[in-house]
PDB file of N, CA, C and O in Angstrom:
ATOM      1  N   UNK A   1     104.352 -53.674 -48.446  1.00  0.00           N
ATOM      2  CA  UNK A   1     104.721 -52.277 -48.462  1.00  0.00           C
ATOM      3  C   UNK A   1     105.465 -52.013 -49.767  1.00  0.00           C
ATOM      4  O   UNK A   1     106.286 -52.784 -50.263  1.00  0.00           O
ATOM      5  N   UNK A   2     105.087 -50.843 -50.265  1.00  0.00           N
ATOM      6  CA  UNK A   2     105.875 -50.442 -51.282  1.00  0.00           C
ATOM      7  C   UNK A   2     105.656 -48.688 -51.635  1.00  0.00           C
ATOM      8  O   UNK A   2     104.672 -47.970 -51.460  1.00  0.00           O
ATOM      9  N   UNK A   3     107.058 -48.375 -52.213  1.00  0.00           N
ATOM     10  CA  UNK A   3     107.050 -47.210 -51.759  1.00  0.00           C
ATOM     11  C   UNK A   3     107.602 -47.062 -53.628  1.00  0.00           C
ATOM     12  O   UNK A   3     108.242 -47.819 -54.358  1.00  0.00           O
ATOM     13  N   UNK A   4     107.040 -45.864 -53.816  1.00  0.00           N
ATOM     14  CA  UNK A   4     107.135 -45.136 -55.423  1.00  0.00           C
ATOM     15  C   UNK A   4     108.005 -43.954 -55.286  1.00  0.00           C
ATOM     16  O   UNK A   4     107.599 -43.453 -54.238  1.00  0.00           O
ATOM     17  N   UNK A   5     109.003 -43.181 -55.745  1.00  0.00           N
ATOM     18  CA  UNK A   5     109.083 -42.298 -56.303  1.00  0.00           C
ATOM     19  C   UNK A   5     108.327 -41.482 -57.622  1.00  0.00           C
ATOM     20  O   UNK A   5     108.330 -41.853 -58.795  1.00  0.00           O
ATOM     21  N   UNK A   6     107.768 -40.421 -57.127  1.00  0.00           N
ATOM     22  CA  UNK A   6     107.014 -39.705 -58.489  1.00  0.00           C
ATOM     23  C   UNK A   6     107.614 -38.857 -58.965  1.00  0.00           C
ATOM     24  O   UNK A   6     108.310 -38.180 -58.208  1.00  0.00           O
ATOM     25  N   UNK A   7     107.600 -38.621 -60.046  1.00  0.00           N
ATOM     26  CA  UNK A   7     108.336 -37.618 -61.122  1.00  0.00           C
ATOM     27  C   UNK A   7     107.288 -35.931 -60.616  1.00  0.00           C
ATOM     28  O   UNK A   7     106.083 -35.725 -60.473  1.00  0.00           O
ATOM     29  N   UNK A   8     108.688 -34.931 -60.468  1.00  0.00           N
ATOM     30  CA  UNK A   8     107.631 -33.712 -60.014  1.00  0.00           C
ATOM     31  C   UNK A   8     107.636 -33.603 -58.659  1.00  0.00           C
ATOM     32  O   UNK A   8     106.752 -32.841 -58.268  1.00  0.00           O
ATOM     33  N   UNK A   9     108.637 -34.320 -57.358  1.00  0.00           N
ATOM     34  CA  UNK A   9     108.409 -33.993 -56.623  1.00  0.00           C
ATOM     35  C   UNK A   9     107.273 -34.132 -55.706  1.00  0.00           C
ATOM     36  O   UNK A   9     106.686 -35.155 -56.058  1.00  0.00           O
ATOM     37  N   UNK A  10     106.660 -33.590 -54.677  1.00  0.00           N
ATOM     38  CA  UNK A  10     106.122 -32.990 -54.072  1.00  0.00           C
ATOM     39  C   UNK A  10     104.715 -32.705 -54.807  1.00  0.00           C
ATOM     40  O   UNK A  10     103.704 -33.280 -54.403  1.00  0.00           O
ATOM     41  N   UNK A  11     104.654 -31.648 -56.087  1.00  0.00           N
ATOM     42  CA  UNK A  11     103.730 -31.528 -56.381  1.00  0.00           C
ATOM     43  C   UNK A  11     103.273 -32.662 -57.674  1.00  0.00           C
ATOM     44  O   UNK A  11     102.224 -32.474 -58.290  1.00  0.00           O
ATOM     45  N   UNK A  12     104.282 -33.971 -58.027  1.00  0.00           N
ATOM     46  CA  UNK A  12     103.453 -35.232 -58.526  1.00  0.00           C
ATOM     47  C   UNK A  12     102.833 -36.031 -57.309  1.00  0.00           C
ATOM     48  O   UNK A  12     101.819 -36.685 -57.552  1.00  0.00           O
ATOM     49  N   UNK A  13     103.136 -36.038 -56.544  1.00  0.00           N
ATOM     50  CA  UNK A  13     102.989 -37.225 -55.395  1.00  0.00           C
ATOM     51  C   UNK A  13     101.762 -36.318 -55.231  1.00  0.00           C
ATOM     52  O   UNK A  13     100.841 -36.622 -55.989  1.00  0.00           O
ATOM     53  N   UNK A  14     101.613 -35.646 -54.708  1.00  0.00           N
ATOM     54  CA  UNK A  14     100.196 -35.128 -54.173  1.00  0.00           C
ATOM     55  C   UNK A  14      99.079 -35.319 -55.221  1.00  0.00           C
ATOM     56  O   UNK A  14      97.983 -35.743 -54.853  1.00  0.00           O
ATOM     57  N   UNK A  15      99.332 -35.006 -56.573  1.00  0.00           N
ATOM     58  CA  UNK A  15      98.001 -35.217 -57.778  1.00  0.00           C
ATOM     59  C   UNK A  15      98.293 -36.732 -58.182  1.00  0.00           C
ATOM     60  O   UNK A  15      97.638 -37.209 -59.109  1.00  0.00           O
ATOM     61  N   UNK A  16      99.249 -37.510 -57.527  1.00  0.00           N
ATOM     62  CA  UNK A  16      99.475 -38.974 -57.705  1.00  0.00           C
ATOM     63  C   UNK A  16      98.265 -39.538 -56.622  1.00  0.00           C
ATOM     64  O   UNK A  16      97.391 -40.379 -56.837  1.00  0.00           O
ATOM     65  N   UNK A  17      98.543 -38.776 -55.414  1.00  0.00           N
ATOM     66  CA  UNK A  17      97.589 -39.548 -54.352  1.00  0.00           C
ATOM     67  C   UNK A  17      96.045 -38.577 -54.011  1.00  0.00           C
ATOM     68  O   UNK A  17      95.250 -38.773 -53.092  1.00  0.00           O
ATOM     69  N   UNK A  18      95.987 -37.541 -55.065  1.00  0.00           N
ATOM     70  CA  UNK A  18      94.393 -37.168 -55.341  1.00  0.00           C
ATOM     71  C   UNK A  18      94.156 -37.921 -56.585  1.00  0.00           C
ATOM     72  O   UNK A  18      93.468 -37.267 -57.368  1.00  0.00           O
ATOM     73  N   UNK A  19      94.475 -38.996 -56.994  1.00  0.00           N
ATOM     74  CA  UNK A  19      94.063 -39.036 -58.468  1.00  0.00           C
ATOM     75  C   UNK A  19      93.473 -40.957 -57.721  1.00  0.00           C
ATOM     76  O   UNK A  19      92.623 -41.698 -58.215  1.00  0.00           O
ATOM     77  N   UNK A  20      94.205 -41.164 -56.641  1.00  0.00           N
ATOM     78  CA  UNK A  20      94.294 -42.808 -55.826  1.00  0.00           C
ATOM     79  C   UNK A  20      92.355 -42.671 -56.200  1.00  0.00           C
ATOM     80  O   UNK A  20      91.814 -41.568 -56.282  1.00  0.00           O
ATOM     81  N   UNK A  21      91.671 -43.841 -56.357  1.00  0.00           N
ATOM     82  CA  UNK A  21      90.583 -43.847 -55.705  1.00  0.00           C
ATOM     83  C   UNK A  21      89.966 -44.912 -54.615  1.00  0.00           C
ATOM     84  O   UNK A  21      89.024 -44.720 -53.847  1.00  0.00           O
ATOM     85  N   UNK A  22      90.557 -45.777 -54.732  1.00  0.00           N
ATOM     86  CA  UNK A  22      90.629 -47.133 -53.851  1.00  0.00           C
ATOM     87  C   UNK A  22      91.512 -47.065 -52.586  1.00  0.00           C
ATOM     88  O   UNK A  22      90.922 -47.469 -51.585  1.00  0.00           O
ATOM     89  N   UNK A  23      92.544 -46.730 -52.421  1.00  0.00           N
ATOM     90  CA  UNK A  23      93.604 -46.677 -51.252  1.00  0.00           C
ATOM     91  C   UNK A  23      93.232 -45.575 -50.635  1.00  0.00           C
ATOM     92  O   UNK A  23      92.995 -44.690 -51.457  1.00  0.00           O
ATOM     93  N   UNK A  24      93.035 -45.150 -49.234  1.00  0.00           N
ATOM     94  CA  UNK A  24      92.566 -44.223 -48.081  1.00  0.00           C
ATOM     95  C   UNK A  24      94.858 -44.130 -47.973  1.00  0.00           C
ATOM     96  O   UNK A  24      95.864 -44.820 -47.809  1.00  0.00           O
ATOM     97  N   UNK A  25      94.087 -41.925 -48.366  1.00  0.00           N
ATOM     98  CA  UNK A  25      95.395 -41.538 -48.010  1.00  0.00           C
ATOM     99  C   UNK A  25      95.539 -41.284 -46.360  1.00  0.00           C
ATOM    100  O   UNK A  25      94.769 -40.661 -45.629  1.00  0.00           O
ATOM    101  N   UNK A  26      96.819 -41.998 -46.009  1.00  0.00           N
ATOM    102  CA  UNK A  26      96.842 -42.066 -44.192  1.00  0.00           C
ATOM    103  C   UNK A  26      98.010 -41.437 -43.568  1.00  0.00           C
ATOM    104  O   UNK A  26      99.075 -41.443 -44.187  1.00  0.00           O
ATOM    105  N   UNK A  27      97.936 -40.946 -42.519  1.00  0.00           N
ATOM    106  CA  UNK A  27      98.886 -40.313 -41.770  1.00  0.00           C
ATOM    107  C   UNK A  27      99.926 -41.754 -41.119  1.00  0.00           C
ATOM    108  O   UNK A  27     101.059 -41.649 -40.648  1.00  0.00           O
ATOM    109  N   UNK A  28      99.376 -42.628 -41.231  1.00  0.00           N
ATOM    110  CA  UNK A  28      99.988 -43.744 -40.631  1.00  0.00           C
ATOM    111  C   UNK A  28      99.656 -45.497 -41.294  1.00  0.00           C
ATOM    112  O   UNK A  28      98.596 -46.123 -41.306  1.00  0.00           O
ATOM    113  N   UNK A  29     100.886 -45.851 -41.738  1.00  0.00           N
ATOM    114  CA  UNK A  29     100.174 -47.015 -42.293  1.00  0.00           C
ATOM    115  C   UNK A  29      99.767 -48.062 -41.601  1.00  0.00           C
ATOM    116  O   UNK A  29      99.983 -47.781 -40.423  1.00  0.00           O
ATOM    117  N   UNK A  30      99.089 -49.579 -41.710  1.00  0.00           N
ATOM    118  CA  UNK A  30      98.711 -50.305 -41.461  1.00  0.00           C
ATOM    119  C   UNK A  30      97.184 -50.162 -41.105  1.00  0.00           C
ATOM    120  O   UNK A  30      96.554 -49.197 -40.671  1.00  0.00           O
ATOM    121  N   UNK A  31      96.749 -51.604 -41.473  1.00  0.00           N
ATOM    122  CA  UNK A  31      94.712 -51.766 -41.187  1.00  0.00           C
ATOM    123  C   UNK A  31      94.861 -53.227 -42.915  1.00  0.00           C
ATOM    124  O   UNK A  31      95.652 -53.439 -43.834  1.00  0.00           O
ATOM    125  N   UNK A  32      93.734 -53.723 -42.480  1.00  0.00           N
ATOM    126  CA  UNK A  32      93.370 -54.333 -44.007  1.00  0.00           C
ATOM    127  C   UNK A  32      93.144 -53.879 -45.108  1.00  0.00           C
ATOM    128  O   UNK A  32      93.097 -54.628 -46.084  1.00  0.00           O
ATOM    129  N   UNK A  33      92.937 -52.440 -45.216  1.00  0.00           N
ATOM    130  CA  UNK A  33      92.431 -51.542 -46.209  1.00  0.00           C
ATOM    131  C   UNK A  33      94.288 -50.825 -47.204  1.00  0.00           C
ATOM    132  O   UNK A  33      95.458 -50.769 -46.825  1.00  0.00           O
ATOM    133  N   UNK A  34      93.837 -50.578 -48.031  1.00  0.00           N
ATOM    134  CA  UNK A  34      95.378 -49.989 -48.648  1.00  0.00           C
ATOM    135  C   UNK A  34      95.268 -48.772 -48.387  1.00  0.00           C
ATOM    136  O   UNK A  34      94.173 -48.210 -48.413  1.00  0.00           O
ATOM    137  N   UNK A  35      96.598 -48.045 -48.037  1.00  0.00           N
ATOM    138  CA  UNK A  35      96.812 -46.741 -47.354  1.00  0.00           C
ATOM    139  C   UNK A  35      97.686 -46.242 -48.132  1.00  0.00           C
ATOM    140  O   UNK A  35      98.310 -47.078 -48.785  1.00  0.00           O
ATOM    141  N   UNK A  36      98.035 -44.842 -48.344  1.00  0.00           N
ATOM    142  CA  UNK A  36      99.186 -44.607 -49.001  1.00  0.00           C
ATOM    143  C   UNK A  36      99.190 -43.636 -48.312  1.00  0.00           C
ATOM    144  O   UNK A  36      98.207 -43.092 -47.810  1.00  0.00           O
ATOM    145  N   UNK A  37     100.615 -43.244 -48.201  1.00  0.00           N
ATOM    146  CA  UNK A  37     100.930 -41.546 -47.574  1.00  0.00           C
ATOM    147  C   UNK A  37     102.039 -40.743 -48.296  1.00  0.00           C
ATOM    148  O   UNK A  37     102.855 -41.202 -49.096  1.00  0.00           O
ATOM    149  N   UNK A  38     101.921 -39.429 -47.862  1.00  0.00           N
ATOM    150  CA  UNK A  38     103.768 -38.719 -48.430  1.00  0.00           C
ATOM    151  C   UNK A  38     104.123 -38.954 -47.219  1.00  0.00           C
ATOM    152  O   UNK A  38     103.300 -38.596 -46.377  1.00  0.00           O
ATOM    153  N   UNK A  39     105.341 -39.571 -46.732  1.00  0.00           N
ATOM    154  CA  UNK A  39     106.078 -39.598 -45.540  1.00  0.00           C
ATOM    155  C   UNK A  39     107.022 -38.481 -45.401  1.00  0.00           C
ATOM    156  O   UNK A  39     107.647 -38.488 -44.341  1.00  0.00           O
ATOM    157  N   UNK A  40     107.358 -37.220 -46.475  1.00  0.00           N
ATOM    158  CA  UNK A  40     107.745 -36.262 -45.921  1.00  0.00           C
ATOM    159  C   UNK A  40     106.810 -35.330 -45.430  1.00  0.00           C
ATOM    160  O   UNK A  40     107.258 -34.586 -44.558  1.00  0.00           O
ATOM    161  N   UNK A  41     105.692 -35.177 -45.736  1.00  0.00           N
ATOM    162  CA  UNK A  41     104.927 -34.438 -45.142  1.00  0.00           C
ATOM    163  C   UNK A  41     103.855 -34.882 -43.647  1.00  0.00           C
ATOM    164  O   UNK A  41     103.185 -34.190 -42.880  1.00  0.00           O
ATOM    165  N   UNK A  42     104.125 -36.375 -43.744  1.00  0.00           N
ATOM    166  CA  UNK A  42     103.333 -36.824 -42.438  1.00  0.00           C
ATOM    167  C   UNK A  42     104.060 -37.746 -41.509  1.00  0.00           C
ATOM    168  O   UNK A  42     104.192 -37.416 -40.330  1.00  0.00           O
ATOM    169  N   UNK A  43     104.642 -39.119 -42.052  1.00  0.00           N
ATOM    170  CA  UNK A  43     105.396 -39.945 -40.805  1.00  0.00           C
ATOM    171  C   UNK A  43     106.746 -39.477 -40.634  1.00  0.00           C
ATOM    172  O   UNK A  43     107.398 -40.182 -39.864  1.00  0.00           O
ATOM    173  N   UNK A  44     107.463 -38.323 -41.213  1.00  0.00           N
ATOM    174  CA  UNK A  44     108.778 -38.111 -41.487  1.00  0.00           C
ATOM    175  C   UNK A  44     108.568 -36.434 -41.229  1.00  0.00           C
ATOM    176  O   UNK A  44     109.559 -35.722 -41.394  1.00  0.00           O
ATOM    177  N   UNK A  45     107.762 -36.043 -40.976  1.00  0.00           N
ATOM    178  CA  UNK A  45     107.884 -34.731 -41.458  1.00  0.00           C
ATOM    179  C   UNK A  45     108.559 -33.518 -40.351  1.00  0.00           C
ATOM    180  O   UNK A  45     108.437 -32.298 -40.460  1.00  0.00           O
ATOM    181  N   UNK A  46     109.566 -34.559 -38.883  1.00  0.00           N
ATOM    182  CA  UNK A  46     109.740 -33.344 -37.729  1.00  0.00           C
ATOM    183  C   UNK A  46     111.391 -33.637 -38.460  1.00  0.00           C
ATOM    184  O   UNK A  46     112.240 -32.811 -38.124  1.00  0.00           O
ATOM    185  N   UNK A  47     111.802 -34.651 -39.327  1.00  0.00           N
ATOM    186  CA  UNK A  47     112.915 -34.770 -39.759  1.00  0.00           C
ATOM    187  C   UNK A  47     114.091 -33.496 -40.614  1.00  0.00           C
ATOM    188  O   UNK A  47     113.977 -33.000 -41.735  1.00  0.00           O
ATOM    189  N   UNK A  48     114.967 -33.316 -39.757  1.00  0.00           N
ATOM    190  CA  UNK A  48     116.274 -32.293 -40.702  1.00  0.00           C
ATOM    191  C   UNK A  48     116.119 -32.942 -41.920  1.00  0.00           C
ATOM    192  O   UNK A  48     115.527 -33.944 -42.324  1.00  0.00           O
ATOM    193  N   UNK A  49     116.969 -31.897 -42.478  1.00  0.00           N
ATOM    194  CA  UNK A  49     117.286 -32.278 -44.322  1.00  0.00           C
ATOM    195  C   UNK A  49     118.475 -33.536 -44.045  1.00  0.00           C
ATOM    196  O   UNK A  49     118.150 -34.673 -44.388  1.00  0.00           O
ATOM    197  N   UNK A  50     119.488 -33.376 -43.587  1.00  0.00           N
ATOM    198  CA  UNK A  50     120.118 -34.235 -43.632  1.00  0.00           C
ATOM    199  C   UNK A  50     119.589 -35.664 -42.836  1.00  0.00           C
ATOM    200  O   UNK A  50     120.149 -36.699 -43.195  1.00  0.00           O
ATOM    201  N   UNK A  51     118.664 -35.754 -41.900  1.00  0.00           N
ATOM    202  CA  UNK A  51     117.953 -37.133 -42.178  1.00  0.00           C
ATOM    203  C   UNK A  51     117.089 -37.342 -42.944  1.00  0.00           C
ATOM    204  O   UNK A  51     116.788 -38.531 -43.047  1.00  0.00           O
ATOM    205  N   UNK A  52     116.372 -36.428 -43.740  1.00  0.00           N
ATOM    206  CA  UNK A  52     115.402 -37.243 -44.967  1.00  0.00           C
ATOM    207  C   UNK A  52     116.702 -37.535 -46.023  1.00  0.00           C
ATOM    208  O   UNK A  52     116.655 -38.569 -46.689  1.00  0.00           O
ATOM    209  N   UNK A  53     117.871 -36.611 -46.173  1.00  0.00           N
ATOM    210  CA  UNK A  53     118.499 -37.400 -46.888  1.00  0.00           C
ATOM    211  C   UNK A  53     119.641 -38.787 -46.472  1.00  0.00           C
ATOM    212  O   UNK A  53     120.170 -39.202 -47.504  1.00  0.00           O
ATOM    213  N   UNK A  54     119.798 -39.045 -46.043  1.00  0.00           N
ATOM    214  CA  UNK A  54     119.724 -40.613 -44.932  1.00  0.00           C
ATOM    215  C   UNK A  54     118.978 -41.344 -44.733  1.00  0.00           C
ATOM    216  O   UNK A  54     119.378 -42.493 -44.544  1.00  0.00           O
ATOM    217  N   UNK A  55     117.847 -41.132 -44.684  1.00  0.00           N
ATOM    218  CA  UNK A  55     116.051 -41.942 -44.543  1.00  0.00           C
ATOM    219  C   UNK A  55     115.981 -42.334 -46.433  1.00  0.00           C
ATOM    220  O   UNK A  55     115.440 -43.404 -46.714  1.00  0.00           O
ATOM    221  N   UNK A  56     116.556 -41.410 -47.687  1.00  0.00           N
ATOM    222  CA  UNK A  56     116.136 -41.398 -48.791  1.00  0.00           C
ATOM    223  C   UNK A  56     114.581 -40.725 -48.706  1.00  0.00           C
ATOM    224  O   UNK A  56     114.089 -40.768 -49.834  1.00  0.00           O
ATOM    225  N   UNK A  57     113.982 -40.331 -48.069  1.00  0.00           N
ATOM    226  CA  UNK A  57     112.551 -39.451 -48.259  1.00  0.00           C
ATOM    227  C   UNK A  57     112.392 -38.158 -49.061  1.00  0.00           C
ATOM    228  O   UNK A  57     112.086 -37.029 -48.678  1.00  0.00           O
ATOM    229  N   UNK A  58     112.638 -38.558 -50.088  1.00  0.00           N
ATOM    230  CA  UNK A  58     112.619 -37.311 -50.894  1.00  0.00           C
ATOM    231  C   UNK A  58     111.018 -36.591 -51.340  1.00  0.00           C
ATOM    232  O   UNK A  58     109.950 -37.175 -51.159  1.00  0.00           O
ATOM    233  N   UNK A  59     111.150 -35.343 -51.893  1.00  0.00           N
ATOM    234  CA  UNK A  59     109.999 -35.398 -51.933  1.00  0.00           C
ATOM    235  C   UNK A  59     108.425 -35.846 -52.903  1.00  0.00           C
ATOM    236  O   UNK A  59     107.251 -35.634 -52.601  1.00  0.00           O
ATOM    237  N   UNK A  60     109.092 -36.609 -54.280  1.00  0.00           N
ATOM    238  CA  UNK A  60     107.818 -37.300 -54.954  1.00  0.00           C
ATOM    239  C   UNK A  60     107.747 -38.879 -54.379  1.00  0.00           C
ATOM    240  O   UNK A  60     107.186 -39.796 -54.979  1.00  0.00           O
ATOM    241  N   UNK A  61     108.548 -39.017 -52.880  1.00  0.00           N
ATOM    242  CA  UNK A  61     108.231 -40.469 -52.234  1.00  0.00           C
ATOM    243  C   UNK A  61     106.596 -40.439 -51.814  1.00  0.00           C
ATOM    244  O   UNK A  61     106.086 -39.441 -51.302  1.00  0.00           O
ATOM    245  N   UNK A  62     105.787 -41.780 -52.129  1.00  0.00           N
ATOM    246  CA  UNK A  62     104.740 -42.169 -51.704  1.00  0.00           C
ATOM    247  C   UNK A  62     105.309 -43.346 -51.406  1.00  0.00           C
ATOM    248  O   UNK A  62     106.215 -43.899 -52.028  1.00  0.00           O
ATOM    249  N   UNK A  63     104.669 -43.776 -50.283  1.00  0.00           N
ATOM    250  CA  UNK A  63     104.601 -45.357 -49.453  1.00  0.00           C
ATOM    251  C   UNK A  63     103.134 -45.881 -49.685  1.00  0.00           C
ATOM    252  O   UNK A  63     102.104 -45.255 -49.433  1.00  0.00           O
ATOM    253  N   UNK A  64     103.226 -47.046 -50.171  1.00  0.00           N
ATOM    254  CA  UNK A  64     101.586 -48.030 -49.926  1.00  0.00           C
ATOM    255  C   UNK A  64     101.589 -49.002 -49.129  1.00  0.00           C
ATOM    256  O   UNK A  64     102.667 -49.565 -48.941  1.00  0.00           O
ATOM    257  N   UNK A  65     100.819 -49.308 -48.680  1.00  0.00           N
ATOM    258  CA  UNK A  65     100.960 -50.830 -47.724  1.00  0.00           C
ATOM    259  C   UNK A  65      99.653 -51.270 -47.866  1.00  0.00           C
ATOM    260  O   UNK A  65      98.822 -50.866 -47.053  1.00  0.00           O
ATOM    261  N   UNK A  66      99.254 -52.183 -48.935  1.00  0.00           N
ATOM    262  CA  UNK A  66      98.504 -52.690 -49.828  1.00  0.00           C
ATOM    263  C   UNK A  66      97.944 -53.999 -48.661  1.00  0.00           C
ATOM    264  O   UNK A  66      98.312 -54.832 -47.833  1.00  0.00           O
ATOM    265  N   UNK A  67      96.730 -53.370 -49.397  1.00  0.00           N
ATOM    266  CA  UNK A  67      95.457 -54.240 -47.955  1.00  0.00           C
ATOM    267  C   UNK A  67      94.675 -55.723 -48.974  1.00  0.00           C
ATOM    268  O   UNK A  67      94.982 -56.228 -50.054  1.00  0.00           O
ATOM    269  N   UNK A  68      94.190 -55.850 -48.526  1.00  0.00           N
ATOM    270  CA  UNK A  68      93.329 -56.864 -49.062  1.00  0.00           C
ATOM    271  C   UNK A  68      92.130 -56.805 -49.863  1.00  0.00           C
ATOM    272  O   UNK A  68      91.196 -57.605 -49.800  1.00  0.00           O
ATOM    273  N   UNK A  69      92.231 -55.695 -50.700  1.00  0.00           N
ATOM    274  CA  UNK A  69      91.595 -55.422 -51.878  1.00  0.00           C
ATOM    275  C   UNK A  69      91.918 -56.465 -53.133  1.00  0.00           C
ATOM    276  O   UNK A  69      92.866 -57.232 -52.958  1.00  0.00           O
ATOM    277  N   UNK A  70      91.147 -56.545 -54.460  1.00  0.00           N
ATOM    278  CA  UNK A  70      91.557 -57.172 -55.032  1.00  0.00           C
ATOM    279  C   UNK A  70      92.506 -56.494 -55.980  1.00  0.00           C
ATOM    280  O   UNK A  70      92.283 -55.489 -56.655  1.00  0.00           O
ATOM    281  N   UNK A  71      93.970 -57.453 -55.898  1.00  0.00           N
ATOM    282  CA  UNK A  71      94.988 -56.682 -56.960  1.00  0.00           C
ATOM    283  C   UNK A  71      94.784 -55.975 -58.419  1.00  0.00           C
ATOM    284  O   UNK A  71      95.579 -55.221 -58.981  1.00  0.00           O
ATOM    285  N   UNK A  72      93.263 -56.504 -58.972  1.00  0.00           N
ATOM    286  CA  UNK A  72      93.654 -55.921 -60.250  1.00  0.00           C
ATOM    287  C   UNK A  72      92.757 -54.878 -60.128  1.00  0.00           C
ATOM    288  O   UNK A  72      92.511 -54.157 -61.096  1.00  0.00           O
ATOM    289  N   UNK A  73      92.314 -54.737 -59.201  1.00  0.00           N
ATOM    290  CA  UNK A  73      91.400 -53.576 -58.973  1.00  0.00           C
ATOM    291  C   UNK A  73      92.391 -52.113 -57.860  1.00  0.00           C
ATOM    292  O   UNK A  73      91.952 -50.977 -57.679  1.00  0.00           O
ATOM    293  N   UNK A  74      93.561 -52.596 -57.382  1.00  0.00           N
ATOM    294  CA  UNK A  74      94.036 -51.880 -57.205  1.00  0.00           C
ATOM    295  C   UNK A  74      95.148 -51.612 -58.125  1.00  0.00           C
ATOM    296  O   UNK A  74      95.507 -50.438 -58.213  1.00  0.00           O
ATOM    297  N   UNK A  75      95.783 -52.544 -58.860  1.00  0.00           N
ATOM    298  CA  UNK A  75      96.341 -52.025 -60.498  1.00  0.00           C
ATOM    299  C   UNK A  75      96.145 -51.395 -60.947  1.00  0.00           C
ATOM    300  O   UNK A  75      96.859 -50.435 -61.237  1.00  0.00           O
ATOM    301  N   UNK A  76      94.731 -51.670 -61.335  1.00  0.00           N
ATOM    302  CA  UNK A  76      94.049 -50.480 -62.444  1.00  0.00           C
ATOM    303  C   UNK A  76      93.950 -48.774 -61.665  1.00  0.00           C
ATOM    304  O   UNK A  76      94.075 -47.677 -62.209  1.00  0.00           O
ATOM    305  N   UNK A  77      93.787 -48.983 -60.796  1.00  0.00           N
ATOM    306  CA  UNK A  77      93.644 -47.472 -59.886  1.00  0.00           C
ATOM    307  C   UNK A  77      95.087 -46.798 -59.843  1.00  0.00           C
ATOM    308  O   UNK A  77      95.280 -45.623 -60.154  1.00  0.00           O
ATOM    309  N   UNK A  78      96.164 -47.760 -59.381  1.00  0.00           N
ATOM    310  CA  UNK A  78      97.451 -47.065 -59.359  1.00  0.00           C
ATOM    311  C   UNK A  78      97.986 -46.264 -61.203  1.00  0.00           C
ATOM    312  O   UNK A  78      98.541 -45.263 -61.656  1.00  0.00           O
ATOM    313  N   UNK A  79      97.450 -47.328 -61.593  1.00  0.00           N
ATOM    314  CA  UNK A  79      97.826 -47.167 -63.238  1.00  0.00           C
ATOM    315  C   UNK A  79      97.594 -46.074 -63.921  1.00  0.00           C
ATOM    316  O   UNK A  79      98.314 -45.453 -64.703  1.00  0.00           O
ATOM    317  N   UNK A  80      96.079 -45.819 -63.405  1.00  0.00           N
ATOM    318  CA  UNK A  80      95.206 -44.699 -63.945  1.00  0.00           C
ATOM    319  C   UNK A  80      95.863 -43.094 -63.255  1.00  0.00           C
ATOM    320  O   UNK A  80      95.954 -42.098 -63.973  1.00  0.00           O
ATOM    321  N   UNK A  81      96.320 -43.091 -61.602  1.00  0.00           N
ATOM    322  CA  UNK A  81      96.468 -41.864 -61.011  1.00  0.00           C
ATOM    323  C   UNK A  81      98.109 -41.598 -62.018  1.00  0.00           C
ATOM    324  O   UNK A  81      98.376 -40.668 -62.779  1.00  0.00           O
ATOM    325  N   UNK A  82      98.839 -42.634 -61.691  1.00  0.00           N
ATOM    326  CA  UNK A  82     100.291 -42.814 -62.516  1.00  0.00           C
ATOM    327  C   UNK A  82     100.335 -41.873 -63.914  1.00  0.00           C
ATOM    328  O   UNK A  82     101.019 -40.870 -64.117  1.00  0.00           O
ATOM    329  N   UNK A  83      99.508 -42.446 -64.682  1.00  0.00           N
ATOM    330  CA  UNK A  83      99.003 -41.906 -66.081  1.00  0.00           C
ATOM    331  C   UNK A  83      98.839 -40.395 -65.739  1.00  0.00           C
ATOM    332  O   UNK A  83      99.228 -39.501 -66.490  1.00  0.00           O
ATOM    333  N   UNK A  84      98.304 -40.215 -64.690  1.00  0.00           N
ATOM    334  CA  UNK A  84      98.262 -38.250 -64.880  1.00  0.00           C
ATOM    335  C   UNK A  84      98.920 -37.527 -64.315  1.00  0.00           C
ATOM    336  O   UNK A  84      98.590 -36.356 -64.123  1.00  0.00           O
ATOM    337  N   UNK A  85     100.258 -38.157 -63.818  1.00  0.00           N
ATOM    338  CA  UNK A  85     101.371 -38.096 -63.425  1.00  0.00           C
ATOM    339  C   UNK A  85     102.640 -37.720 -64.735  1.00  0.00           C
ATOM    340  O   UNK A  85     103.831 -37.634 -64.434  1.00  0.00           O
TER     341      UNK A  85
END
């Protein structure tokens, strides 16, 4: 598992995880496959302000939980969406 902050909020994280092409964006993580989500808008999202700020879920947080793809093939994909970030 690993979780990014994106620069921009809200509206980097979203053209961060339309830009993914390998990782399936998920409402819920886990499977063999890599998933990424915004957890303020989907596993976090019935949360007050003052628990996303307690949780740290801000809003350019993305979470991955990296499947069994091959790493440099999911490198290069994170690298590339990052870049148009």
């Amino acid at each position: 598992m690993v979780s990014l902050v994106i620069k921009d909020g809200k509206r980097g994280a979203f053209e961060f995880l339309r830009r993914i092409r390998i990782a399936r964006n998920a409402v819920s993580l886990g499977g063999v496959e890599t998933l990424v989500c915004h957890p303020k808008t989907t596993t976090h999202s019935g949360f007050t302000e003052e628990e996303f700020a307690q949780a740290g879920v801000v809003d350019g947080l993305v979470r991955i939980s990296v499947g069994i793809e091959d790493w440099r093939d999911l490198l290069a994909d994170f690298e590339q969406a990052l870049s148009a970030v």
